[in-house]
C-alpha positions in Angstrom: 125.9 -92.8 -53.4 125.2 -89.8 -51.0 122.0 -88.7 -53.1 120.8 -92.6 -52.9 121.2 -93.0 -49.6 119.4 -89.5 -49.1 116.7 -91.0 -50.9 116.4 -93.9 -49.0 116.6 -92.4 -45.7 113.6 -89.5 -47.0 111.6 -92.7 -47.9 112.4 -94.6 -44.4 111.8 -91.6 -42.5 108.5 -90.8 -44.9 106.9 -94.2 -44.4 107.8 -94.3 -40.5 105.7 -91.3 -40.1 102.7 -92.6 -42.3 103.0 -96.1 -40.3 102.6 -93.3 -37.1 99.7 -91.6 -39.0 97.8 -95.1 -39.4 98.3 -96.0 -35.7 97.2 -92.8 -34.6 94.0 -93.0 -36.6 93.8 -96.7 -35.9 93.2 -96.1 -32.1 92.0 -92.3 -31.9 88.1 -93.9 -30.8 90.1 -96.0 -27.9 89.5 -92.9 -25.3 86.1 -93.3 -26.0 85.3 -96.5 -24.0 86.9 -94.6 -20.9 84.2 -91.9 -21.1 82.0 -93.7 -18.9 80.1 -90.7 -17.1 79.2 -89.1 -20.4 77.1 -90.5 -23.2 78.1 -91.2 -26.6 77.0 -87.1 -28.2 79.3 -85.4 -25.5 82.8 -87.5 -25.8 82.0 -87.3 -29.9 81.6 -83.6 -29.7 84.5 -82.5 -28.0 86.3 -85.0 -30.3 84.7 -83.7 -33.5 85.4 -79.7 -32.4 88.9 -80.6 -31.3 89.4 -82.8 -33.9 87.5 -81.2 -37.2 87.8 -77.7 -36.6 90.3 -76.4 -33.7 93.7 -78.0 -34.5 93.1 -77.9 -38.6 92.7 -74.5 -37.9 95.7 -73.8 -36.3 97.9 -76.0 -38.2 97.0 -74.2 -41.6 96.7 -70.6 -39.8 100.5 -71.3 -38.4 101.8 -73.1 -42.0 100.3 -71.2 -44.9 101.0 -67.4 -45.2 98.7 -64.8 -46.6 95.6 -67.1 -46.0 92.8 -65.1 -46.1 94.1 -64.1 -50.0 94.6 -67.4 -50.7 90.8 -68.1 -50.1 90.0 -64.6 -51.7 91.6 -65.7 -55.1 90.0 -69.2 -55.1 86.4 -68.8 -56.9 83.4 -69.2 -54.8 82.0 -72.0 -56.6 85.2 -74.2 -55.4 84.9 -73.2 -51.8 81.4 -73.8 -51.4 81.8 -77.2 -53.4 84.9 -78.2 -50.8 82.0 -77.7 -47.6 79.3 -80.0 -49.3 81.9 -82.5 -49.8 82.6 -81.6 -46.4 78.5 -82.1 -44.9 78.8 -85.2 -46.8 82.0 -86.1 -45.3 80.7 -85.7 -42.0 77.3 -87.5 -42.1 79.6 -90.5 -42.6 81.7 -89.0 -39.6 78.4 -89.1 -37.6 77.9 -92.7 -38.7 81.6 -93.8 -37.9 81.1 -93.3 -34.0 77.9 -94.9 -33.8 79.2 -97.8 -35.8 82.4 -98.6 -33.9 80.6 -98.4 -30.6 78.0 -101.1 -32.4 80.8 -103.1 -34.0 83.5 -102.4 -31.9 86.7 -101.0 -33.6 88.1 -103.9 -34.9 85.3 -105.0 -37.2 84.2 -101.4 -37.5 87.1 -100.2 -39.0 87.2 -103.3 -41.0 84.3 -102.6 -42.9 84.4 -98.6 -43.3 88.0 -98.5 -44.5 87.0 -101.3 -47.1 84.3 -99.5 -48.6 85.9 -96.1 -48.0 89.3 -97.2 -50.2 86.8 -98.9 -52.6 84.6 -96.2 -53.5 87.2 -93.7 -53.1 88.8 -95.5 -55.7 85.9 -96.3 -58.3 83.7 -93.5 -58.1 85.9 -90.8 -59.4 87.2 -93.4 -62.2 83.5 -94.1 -63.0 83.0 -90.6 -62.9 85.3 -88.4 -64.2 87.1 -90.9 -66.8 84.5 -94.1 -67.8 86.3 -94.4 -71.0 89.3 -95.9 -68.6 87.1 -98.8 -66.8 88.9 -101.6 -69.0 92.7 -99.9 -68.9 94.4 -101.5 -66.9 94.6 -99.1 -63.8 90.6 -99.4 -64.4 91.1 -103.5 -64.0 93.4 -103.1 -60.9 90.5 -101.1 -59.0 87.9 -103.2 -60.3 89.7 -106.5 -59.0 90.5 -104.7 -55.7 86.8 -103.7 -55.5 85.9 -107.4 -55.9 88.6 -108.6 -53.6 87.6 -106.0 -50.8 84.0 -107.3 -50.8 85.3 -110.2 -50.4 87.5 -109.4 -47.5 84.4 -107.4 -45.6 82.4 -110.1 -46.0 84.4 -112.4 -44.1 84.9 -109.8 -41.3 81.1 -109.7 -41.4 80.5 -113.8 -40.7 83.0 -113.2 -38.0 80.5 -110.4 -36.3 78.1 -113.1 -36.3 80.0 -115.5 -35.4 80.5 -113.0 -32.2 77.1 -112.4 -31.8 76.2 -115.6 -31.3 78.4 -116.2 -28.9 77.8 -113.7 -26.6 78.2 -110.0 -28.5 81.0 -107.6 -28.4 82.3 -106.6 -24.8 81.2 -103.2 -23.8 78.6 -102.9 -26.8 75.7 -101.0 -26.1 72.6 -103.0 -24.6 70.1 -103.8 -27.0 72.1 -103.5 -30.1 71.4 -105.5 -33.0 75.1 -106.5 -35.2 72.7 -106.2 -38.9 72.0 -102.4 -37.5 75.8 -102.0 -36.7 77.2 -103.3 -39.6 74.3 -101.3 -42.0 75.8 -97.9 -40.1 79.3 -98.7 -41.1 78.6 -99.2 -44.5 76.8 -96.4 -44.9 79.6 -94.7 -43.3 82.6 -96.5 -45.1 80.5 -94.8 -48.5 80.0 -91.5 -47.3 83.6 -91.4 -45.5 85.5 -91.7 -48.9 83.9 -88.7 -49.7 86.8 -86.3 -47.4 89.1 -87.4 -50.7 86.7 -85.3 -53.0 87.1 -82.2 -51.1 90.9 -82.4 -51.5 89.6 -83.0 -55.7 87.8 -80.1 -55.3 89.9 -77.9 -53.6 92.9 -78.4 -56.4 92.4 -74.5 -57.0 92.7 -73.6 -53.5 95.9 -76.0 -52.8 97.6 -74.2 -56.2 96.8 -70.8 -55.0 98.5 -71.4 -51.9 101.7 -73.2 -53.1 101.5 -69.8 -55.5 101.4 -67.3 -52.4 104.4 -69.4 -50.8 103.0 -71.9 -48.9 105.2 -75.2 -48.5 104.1 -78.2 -50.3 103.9 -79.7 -47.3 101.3 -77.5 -45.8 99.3 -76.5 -48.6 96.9 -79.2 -48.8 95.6 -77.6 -45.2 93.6 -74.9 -47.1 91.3 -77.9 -48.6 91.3 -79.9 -45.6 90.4 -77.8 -42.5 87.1 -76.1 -44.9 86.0 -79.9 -45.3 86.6 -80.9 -41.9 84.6 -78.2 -40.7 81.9 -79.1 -43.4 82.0 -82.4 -41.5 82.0 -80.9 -37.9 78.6 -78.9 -38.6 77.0 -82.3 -39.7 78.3 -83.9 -36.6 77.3 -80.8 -33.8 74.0 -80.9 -35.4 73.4 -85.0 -34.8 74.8 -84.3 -31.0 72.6 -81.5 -30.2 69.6 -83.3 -31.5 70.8 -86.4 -29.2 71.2 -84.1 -25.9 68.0 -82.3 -26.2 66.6 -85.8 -26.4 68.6 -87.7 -24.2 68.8 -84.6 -21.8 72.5 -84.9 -21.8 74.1 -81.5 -22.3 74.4 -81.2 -18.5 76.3 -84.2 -18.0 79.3 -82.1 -19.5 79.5 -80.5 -15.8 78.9 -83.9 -13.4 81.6 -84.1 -10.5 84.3 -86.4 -11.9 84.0 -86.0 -15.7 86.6 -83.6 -16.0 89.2 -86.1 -17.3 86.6 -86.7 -19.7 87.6 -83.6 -21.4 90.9 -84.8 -22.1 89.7 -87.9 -23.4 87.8 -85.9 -26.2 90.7 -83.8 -26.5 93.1 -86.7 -26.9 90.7 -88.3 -29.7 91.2 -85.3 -31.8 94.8 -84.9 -31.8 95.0 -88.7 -32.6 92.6 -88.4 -35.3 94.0 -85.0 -37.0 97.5 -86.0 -36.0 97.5 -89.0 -38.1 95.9 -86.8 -41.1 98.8 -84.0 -40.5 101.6 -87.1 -40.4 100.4 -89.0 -43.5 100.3 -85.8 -45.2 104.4 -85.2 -44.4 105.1 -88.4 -44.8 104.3 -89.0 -48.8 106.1 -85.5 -49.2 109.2 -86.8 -47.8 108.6 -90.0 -49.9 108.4 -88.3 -53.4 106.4 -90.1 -56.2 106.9 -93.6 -54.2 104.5 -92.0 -51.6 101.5 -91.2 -54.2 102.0 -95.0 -54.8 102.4 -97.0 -51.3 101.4 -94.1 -48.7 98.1 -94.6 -49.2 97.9 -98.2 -48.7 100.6 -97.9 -46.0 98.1 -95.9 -43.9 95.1 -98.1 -44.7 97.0 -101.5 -43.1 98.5 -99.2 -40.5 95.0 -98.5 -39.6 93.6 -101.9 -40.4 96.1 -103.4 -38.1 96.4 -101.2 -35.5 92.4 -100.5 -34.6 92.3 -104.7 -34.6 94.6 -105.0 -32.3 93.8 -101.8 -29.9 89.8 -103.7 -30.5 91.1 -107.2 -29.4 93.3 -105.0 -26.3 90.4 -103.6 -25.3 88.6 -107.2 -24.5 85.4 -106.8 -27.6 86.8 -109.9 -28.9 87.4 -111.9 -26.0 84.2 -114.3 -25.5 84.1 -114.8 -29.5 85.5 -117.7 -29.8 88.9 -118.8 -31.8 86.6 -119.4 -34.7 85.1 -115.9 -35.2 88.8 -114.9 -34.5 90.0 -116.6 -37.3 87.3 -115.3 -39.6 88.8 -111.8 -38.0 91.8 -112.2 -38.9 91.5 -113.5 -42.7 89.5 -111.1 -43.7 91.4 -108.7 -42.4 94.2 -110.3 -44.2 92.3 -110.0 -47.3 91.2 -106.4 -47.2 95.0 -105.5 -47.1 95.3 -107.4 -49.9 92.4 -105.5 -51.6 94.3 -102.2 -50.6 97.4 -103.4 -52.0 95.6 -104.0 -55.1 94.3 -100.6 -55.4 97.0 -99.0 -55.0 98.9 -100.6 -57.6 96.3 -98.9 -60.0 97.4 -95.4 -58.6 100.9 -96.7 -60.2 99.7 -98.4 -63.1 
């Protein structure tokens, strides 16, 4: 009875920290909107170094012992194939802030996390195992593929729906909803590619676990390399957009300093929710590798519609797109639910 209820409470305690991990991600661009002296390059910067590079860092520095041999024994060819995945990653990054300032985070969110759990799903079946496209954990992602399309393309009438209507408060001038919602699904493909750098860096995590690192932790070897893949992508789109837009010096205006923390907050939102998904299927055992992951994708979905609906982009759209909004919402959980009973089947 004791070991049962041990379980139970390691599963509670596991999923309350991934439901934490989705809100956090869910709502990490909310800051953004409140950087009002800088432009879009400067708040994503600090974001992306904070959030890609300075606190993975310190995380894995401060949780894995004897890193530097850990990276030493893992062949060259693995590291180097971790940072593509990485550049990739982050192109898709890039394309995530300029689509949720298009969209707005409700819809944004929508439609990258529906492609991302898609093709983060199918590609690496496809890939890696086409013999298993008519198993049946190759039907579950193919009807959960089908289903998400679905789903995004009912959160896409309800962007027009919004556009016609008056736009999305707060978007920028002159932005066009097609160009928006073309960004974010170029970004929902590219941003499923931060799961192939964890596939990639298998031989990195297993060196680390070997040299004593804690299960929990290990992981961090694999993901602070591909973050920082994905920060170099993301510094070189922001200093191409300040030596255009003459921007850089607007990091120094009198009354941006809060700004700072704004960017600062974005990253340890973003990263936070990475580091408390990552606990939280370890404290949920083999039940985790089947519901985390769609745990943290509604925790997400949910929580960036709501923080989008807060923060007044819905709120000349009419009860009609609103509806649309929330059914295809509705039915890209579903879709997630789907897909992740093929990681069980």
């Amino acid at each position: 009875m004791k070991g049962g209820e041990g379980m139970n409470l390691g599963i509670f305690f596991g999923a309350a920290l991934i439901l934490a991990g989705g809100i956090l991600q869910g709502t990490f661009a909310v800051p953004m909107k409140y950087a009002r002296k800088w432009s879009h390059e400067n708040i994503w910067l600090v974001f992306c170094f904070t959030g890609m590079v300075a606190f993975p860092w310190i995380l894995t520095a401060a949780t894995v012992p004897s890193l530097a041999q850990v990276y030493a024994s893992t062949a060259a060819r693995t590291l180097w194939l971790i940072v593509l995945c990485g550049l990739l990653w982050g192109v898709g990054a890039t394309l995530t802030g300029i689509g949720l300032r298009l969209l707005g985070i409700g819809l944004g969110f929508a439609v990258i996390l529906g492609l991302s759990a898609s093709v983060g799903s199918m590609v690496p079946l496809l890939v890696l195992t086409p013999e298993k496209i008519f198993s049946p954990q190759g039907i579950y992602y193919l009807v959960g593929t089908l289903v998400m399309f679905g789903g995004i393309a009912l959160v896409a009438v309800a962007g027009s729906l919004r556009e016609k209507a008056g736009g999305a408060q707060g978007r920028p001038a002159g932005s066009s909803f097609v160009t928006g919602l073309l960004v974010c699904i170029a970004s929902g493909v590219l941003s499923s590619l931060l799961n192939f750098g964890y596939a990639f860096g298998a031989e990195a995590i297993e060196n680390a676990r070997r040299l004593g690192a804690s299960p929990v932790w290990a992981s961090g070897v694999a993901a602070a390399p591909t973050t920082t893949g994905g920060f170099v992508a993301n510094l070189l789109y922001c200093a191409w957009n300040m030596r255009r837009n003459h921007t850089f010096s607007r990091y120094w205006i009198p009354g941006a300093g809060g700004h700072w923390l704004l960017g600062l907050t974005m990253g340890a939102f973003w990263y936070g929710g990475l580091a408390a998904y990552g606990m939280g299927i370890f404290r949920m055992g083999a039940f985790g590798t089947v519901a985390g992951w769609s745990l943290l994708m509604g925790a997400i979905m949910v929580s960036s519609n709501v923080a989008g609906l807060a923060t007044g982009e819905w709120r000349h759209a009419g009860r009609r797109a609103k509806g649309y909004l929330f059914a295809g919402s509705a039915v890209i959980l579903a879709a997630i639910g789907i897909l992740s009973m093929a990681q069980g089947s």
